[in-house]
N, C-alpha and C positions, 0 to 999 in steps of 0.2 A: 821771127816775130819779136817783137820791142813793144815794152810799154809807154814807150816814146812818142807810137807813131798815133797814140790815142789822145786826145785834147785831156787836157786834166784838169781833174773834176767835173768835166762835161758830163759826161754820162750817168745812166742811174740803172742797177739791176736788178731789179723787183725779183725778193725770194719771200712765197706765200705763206702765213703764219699758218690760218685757216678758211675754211667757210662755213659760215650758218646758215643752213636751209631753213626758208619760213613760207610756209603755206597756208590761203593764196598769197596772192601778191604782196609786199611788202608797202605800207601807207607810205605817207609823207609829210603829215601833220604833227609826227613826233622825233625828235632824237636829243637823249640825254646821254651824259656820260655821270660816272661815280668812279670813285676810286676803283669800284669790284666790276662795275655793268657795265653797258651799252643795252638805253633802254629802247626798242623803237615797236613801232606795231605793224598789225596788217590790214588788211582791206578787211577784217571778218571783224573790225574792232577788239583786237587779241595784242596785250600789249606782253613784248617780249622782257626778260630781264636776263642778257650774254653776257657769261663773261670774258670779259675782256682780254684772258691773258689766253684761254683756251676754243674761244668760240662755242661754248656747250650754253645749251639755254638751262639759264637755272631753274624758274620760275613762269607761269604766266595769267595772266588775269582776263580773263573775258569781259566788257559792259556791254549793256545790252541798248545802249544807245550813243550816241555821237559824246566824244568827251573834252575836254581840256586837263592839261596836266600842269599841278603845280609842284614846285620843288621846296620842302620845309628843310632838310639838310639829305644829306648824304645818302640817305638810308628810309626816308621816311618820305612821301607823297599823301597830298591832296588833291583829289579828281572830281572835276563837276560833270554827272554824264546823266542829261537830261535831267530830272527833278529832283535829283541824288546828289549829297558832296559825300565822298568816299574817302577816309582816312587807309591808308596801304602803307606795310612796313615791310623792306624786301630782306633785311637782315632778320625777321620771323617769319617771313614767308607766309601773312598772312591779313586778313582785313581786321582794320582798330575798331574803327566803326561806319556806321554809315548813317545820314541824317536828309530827312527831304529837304527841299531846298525851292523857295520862292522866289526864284529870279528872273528874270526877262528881260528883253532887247534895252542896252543903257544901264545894264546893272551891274554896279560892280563886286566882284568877290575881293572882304577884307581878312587880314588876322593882325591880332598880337602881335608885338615886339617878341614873345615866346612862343607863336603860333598855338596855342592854347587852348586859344579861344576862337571862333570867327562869325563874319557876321555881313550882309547886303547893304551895299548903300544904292538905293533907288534912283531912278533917274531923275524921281523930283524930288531927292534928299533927301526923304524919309529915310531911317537904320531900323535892321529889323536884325540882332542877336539870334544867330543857328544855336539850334541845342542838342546835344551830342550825348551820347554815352559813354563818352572818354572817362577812361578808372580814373585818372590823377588830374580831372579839372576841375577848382575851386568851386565847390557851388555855389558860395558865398561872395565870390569875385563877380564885379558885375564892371567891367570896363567901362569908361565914357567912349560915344564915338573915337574924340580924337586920339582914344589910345590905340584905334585901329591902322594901317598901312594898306592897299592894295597888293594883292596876292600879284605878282607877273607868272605870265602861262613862259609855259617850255617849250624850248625855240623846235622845228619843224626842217623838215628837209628840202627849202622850198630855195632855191637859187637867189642870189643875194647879189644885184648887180654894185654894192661898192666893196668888195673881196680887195679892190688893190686901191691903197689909199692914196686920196689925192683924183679921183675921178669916180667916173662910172662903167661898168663893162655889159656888155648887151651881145645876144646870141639871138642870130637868126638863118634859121636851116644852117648852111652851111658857111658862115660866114661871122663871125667874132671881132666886135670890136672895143677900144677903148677910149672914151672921151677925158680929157682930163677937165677940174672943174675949174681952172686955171684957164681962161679962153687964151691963153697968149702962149699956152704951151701944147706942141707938137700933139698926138693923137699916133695908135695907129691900128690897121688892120689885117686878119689873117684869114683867109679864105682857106677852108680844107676842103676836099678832092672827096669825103660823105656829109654825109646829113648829121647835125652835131646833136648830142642830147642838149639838155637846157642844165648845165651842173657845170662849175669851175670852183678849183682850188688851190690856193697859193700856199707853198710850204717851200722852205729853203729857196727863197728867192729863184722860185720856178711857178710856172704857172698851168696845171693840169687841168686839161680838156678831152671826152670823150666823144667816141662817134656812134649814133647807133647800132653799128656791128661791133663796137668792144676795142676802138681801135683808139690807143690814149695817146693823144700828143701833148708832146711837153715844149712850152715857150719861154719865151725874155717875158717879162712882165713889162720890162721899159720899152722894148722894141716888137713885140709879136713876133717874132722869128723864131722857126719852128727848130728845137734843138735836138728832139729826138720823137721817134713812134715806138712803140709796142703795142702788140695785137694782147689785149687780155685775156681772151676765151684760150689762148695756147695757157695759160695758169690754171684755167679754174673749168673743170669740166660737165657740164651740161647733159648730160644725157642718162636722164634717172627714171627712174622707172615710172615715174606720178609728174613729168615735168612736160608742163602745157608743151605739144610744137611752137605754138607761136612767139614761145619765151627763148626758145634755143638760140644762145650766142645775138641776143636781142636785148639792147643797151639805150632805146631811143627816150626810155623813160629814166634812165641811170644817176645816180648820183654819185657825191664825192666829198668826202668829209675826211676830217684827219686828227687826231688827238696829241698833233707834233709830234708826237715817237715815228707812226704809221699810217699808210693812209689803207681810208676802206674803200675798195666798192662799191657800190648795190645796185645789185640787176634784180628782173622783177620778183626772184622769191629766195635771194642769196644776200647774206652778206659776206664781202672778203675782206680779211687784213693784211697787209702788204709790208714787208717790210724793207725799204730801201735802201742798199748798198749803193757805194759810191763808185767800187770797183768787183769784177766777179770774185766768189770764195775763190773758187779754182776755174784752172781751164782747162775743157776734156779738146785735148788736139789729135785730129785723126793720125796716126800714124801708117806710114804706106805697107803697105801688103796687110794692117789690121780688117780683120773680120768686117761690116756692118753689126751686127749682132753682137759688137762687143760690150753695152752695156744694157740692162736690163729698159732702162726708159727709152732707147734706140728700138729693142724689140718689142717694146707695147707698145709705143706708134704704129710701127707698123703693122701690129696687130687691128690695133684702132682704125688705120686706114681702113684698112680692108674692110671693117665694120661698118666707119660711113661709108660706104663703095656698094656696101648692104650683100656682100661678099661673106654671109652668116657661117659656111661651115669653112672656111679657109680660116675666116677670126679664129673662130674656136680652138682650130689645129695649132694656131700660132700662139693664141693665149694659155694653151694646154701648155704647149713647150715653155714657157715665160716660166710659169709655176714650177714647173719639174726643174729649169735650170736653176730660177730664182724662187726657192720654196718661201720665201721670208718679203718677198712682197704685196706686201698689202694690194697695193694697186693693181699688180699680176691677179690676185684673187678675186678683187672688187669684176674687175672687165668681164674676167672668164664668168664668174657669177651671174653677171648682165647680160652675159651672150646664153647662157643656159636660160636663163628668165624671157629671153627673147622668144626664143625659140618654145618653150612651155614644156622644160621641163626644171621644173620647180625642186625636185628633191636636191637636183643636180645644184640649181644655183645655190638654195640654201646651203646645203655641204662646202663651198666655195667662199659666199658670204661670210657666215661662221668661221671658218679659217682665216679670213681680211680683218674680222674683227675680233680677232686672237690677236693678232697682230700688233693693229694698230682701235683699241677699246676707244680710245676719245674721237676718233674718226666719224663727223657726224653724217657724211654721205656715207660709210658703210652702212652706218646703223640706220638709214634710214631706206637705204635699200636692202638692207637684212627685214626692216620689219616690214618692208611693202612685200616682201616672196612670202616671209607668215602669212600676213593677210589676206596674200592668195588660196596657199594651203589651209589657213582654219576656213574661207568661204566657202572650198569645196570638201566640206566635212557635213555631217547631217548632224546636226543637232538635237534630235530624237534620240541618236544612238552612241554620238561620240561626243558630248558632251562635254565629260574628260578631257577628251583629246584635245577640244576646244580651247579649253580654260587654261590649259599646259603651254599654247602656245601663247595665248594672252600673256601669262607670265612672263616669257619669253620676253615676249612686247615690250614690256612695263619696264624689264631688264635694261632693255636698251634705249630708253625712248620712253622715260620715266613720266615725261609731259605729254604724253600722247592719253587725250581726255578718253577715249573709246576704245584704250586697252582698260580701261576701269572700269566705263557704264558697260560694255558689251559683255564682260562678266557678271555683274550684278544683274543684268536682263536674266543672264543662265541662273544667277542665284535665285532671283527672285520668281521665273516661271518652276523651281524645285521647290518653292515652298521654304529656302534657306536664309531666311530673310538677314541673321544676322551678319552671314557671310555677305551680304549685298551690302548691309551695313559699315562691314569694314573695308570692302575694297575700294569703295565710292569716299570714306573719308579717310583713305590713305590721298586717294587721288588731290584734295585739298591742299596737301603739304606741296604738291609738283605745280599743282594748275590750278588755277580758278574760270574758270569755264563758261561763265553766265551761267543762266537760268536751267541748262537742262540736269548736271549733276544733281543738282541740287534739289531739283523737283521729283529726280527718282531716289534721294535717299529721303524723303520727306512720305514717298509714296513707301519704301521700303521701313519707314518707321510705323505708318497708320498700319502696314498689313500686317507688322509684329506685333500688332496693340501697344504698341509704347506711348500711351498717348503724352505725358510732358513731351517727352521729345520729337512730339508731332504739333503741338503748339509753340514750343522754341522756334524749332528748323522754318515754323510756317511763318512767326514771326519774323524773324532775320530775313526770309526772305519775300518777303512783302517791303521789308524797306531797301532792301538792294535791287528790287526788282518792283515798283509800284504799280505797272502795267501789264504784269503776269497773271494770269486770273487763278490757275494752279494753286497757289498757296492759297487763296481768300476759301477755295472749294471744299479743300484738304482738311483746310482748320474750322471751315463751316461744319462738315462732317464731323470731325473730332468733336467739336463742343456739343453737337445731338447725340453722340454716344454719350457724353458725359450726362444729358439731359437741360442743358443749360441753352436751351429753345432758343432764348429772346435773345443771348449775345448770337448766338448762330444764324435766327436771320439778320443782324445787321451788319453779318460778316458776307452773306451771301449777298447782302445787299450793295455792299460796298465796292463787291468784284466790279473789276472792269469790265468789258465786253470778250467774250470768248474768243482767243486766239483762233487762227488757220491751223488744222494739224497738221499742215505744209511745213516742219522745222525743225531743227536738231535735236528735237527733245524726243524722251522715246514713248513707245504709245502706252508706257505704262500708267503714266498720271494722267492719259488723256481719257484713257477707259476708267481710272478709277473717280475721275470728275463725272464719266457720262452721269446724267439723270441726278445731274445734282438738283435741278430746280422740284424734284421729287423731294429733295430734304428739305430743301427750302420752304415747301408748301405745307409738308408736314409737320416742321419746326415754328409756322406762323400759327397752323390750329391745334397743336400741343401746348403751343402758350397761351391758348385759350383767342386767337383770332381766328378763327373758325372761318367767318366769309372771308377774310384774305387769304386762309389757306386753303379754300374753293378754288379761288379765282385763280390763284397762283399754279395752285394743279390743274385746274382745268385749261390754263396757257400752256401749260404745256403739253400737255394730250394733245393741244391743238397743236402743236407746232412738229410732232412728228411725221416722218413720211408715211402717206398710205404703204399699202403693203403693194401697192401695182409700182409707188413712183421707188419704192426700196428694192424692188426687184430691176428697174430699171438702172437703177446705181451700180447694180452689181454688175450688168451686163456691162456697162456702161467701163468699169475696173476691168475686166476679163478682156472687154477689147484694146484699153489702154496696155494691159499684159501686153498682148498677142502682138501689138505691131510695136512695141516698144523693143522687141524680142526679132522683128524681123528689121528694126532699124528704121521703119518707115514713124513719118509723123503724125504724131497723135491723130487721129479726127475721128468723128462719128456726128451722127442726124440722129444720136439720141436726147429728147429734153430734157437736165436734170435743172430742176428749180434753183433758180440764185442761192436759197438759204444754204443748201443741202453741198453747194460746190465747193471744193477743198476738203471735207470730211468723208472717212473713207466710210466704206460698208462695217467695217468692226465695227468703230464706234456708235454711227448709227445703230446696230443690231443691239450693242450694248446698252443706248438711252431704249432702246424700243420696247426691253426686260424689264423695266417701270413701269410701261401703262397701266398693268393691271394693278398693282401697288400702289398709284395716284388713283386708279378708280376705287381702291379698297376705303383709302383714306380722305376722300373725297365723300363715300358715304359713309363714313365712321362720324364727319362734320356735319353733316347733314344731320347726321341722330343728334347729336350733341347737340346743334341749335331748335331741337322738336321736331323737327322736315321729315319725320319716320314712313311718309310717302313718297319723297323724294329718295330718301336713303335706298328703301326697298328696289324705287326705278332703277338707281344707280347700283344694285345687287344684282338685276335679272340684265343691264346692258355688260355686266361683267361675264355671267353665265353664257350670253348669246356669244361673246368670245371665246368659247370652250376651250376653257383654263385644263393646261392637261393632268388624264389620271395620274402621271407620275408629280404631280407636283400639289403634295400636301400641306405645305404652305399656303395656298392660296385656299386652297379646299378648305380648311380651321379655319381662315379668317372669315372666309363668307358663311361660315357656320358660325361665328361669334357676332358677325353682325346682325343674321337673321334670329339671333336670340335673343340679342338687346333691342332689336325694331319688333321682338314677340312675332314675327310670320314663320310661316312654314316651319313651324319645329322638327315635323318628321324629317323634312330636308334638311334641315341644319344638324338632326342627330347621324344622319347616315354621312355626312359629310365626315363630320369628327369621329368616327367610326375610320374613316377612312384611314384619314390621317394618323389614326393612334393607331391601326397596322404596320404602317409603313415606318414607325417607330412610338414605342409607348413608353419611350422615357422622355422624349422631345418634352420641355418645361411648358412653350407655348401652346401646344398641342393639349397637353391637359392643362394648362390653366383656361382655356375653351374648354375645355369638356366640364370641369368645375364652376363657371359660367351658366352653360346648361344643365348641368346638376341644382344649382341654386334655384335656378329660374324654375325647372321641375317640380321643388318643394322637397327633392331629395336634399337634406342639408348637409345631415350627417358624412354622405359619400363625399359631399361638392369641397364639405371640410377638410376630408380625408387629402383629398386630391389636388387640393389649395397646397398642404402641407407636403407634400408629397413635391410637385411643384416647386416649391419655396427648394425643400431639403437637395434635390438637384441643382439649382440655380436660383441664388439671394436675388439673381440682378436682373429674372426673366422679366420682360418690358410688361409692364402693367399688371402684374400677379398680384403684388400689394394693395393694387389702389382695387382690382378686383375682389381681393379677399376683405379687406374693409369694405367696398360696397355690401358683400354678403354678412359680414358681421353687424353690418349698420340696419340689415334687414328684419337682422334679427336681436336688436335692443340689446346689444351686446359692445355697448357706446365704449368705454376704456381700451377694450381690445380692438375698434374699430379706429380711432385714435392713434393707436398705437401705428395701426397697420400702414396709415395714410402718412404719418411721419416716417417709416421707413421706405417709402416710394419715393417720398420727396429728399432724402437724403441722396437717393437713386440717380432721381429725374427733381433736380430742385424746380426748374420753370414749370413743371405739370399744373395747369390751369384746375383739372378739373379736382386735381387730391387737395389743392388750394382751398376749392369751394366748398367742398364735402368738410373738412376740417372745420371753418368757419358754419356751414349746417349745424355742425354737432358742438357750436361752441367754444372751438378749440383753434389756436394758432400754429 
């Protein structure tokens, strides 16, 4: 053998840096480089931030609609995505700001000489300055138009037919050619023996082209002539635990880019970095009477063989021996892991995995076939009982696979059904530092903030995201909610009003904000007649009583679920001849059940408005259609209130006494429970007790809803004006929007 007998410098021997798994499929609309990344995205709108020296994704950011990307320097991006422009900085790892954004078809996005500032020039030339929350922007600077520039978007993975300068090159199925734009000068063409992707790339005066099966020829750029092939898929292995069939060693949507050190691949959910010799490191030559089995990659092929052969337990024999001869290969580890994971036994592969990724820790196909075997093992864990056990492997997760968004929310699910809210807290904005996710993190730590009562940081978090996410209804609900805790009615309905249209709960987000929005338009209604709109917040609750399912078509829902289970479970295709009404379709039975825990609560507050505006005939109707729904004995909630109502509409006292009765069994320290009973004490003409129990009341809870504005009405009964006064300014401290402590105030003269 002579190195002679080899053309020099003809050849090239691709030895693999790495590769980046990206799931699903890898877009096409984006690819940047920085001195640290390689920025590109996926089909789920997930843009990635790799680095470039080691393949590990550092970062990623989810938008929740179609974007463009602009580049400010190195390190710092502007994204328009749908009616958002989004400042992203990847050397913080995090968003600057973000600002709505009025623009449309002929519009162009501007900035600054300093990027600073920026701003729309319309397609009929109007300028319209974006205004930002950027910490370091002059407030006082107010640029002229022409001190603006048009922002250029970031170039995309989209084939580029003048790559070889001096013409054009064009790919069709199988067949490549080159026109020069020189009519006087020669052309030529190159037919390949498969089907070509739509990608070429010139680097060192060679010109690389791929074939749907992964198979890369390399040309003359001046002549077409084909100077060498290599099969790719022999570099870069496919066969992972989460990876489509249809994607396996499937190259027809392929790309090829190169940052002149190296060229990359990209097949549909991989990238690889290549890096090209001009001659081999070394060269392994058989020597006669040597073994087969004399190097460790000689016996994982043939281990591998036998795997694609679907030859499962001879693999395993042979990948076992691989390990025991070669204990320190990664890859020996990886396979035999995959062949245990095959077959379903899971303890086995994890034990395997974990030693591959001892090994070799940056290795991002271990780690991602270590965390797909967890994800096996924590799904078949019960989460009633093992909980723990749950959350141990999550860790695990996060360990390896720090970007992975649902090793973060599927713990905070656990934290937040225990009641641990602050642990939900922290692991959902650990996850912020790895990933930005879109809308769903984000709406379960917003939900995990209202259920800790944090309310500032239920109105920040709801804030933020209403502007990164304009089309979410989630925050508009959350922060509706938060401001009627606060008592602050009127901005709460115009926040409720503002929501957009309720999402599908068809979508990555978990059902925890979806349940805690259920029966929002109950706050709504009762945040319009707290502020003293009484017929809008009729009509408002009464839309909505109307709009739930009878109890025939909720029972058919359910049925309706149970049979979706049953054949989704035997593989067969969804169907059923059950009618579920258009509104009701996409929303599961929880939710429903959950908006359905309202009706009573909108009929209670429905006739509370009714009193308020004089209708104490009406009120009463809307009392006894409550009753005819027989509101249950265990539920003394409802029981007080319809005994608070029948005592302000004066009917049936004996009934409204045994009601309150009831409920102050079922607990007699409950604040609302005797601030009703002190209601009907006053009304009785017992004052002394109603006072007693006023206080009493108060001394349990300052902020019990309407105790104040009760205990002033009975101080105002009884000419006892200073202290009545009194009363109704510490309710309205409570509940500043309360219409009626308003009125009463102004009665007695008083502001």
């Amino acid at each position: 053998f002579s190195f002679s007998t080899l053309p020099a410098n003809s050849e090239i021997y691709p030895e693999k840096d790495w590769t980046c798994r990206i799931k699903p499929d890898i877009g096409r609309s984006l690819l940047l480089f920085t001195p640290d990344n390689i920025i590109v995205e996926n089909a789920d709108r997930v843009v990635y931030f790799i680095d470039r020296n080691t393949g590990a994704r550092q970062w990623e950011y989810r938008f929740s609609d179609t974007f463009t990307f602009y580049k400010l320097d190195d390190y710092t991006f502007v994204v328009q995505s749908g009616k958002t422009l989004n400042e992203i900085s990847i050397s913080h790892k995090n968003l600057i700001w973000s600002s709505y954004l009025n623009i449309g078809a002929g519009d162009t996005l501007l900035s600054t000489a300093d990027n600073s500032q920026f701003a729309v020039r319309h397609a009929d030339d109007t300028f319209d300055p974006i205004i930002t929350d950027r910490q370091d922007q002059q407030l006082n600077s107010k640029p002229a138009p022409t001190d603006y520039k048009p922002l250029i978007a970031a170039p995309s993975m989209i084939f580029d037919p003048n790559i070889i300068p001096g013409g054009a090159l064009s790919i069709d199925d199988r067949r490549i050619s080159f026109t020069p734009s020189d009519s006087s000068l020669k052309g030529w063409t190159y037919d390949s023996e498969r089907l070509l992707a739509k990608t070429a790339l010139l680097l060192r005066k060679k010109l690389f082209i791929i074939s749907s099966d992964g198979l890369l020829q390399i040309l003359d750029p001046d002549t077409g002539a084909l100077t060498q092939k290599l099969m790719i898929p022999d570099y870069i292995e496919m066969r992972f635990w989460d990876e489509k069939p249809e994607n396996l060693n499937n190259y027809s949507n392929s790309f090829l880019f190169s940052d002149e050190n190296f060229i990359f691949v990209v097949a549909p959910s991989s990238i690889t970095r290549f890096k090209l010799n001009s001659f081999p490191k070394e060269l392994n030559l058989k020597k006669a009477g040597e073994p087969e089995e004399s190097t460790a990659d000689w016996a994982l092929n043939r281990a591998i063989t036998q795997w694609d052969q679907k030859n499962y337990a001879s693999s395993v024999k042979m990948l076992t021996d691989v390990v025991e001869v070669w204990p320190k290969s990664a890859n020996g580890h990886l396979f035999l892991g995959m062949a245990y994971s095959s077959a379903g036994k899971f303890d086995e592969a994890i034990n395997e995995l974990e030693k591959a990724h001892a090994i070799e820790p940056e290795n991002f196909d271990i780690a991602s076939n270590l965390a797909g075997n967890y994800y096996i093992k924590l799904f078949s864990l019960d989460p009633s009982q093992q909980s723990d056990k749950i959350l141990e492997m999550y860790e695990k997760i996060r360990s390896i696979q720090p970007t992975d968004t649902f090793a973060y929310t599927g713990p905070a699910e656990i934290y937040i059904g225990r009641h641990e809210y602050d642990k939900a807290i922290g692991v959902l904005s650990e996850s912020f530092s790895h990933a930005f996710s879109g809308p769903g993190p984000i709406a379960l730590l917003l939900s995990s903030y209202y259920m800790a009562d944090r309310g500032n940081d239920v109105i920040k978090t709801a804030d933020n995201m209403i502007r990164l996410f304009p089309d979410s209804d989630i925050a508009y609900l959350i922060k509706g909610k938060q401001l009627c805790k606060k008592g602050l009615y009127a901005a709460a309905s115009d926040t409720f009003k503002s929501a957009p249209p309720r999402a599908s709960s068809k979508s990555d987000q978990s059902l925890y904000p979806r349940l805690l929005t259920s029966g929002w338009q109950f706050f709504y209604g009762n945040a319009l007649g707290l502020s003293g709109r009484y017929k809008d917040g009729i009509i408002s609750l009464s839309n909505f009583i109307s709009s739930l399912p009878t109890s025939e078509q909720f029972e058919k829902i359910k049925l309706f679920e149970q049979q979706s289970i049953e054949q989704n479970r035997s593989g067969k295709t969804a169907e059923s001849d059950i009618d579920i009404p258009k509104k009701f379709k996409g929303i599961s039975s929880i939710e429903l059940s959950a908006e359905l825990e309202f009706k009573i609560p909108a009929l209670l507050s429905i006739s509370h408005f009714q009193f308020r505006l004089g209708n104490s005939a009406e009120s009463v109707k809307t009392i006894k259609r409550i009753e005819n729904l027989k509101p249950k004995p265990e539920d003394p909630d409802t029981l007080s209130y319809i005994a608070y109502l029948l005592v302000l509409n004066k009917s049936d006292l004996p009934h409204a006494r045994e009601y309150i009765f009831k409920a102050l069994k079922s607990n007699p320290e409950d604040p609302i429970f005797l601030r009703n009973y002190a209601v009907y004490l006053s009304s009785a003409g017992k004052n002394d007790l109603a006072e007693k129990t006023f206080k009493k009341a108060l001394a349990i809870s300052d902020y019990a809803e309407l105790t104040h504005f009760e205990y002033g009405r009975h101080l105002t009964r009884l000419k006892r004006k200073p202290e009545a006064v009194a009363q109704f300014k510490e309710e309205l401290k409570i509940t500043p929007d309360l219409d009626m402590a308003k009125k009463e105030l102004l009665k007695l003269g008083s502001k």
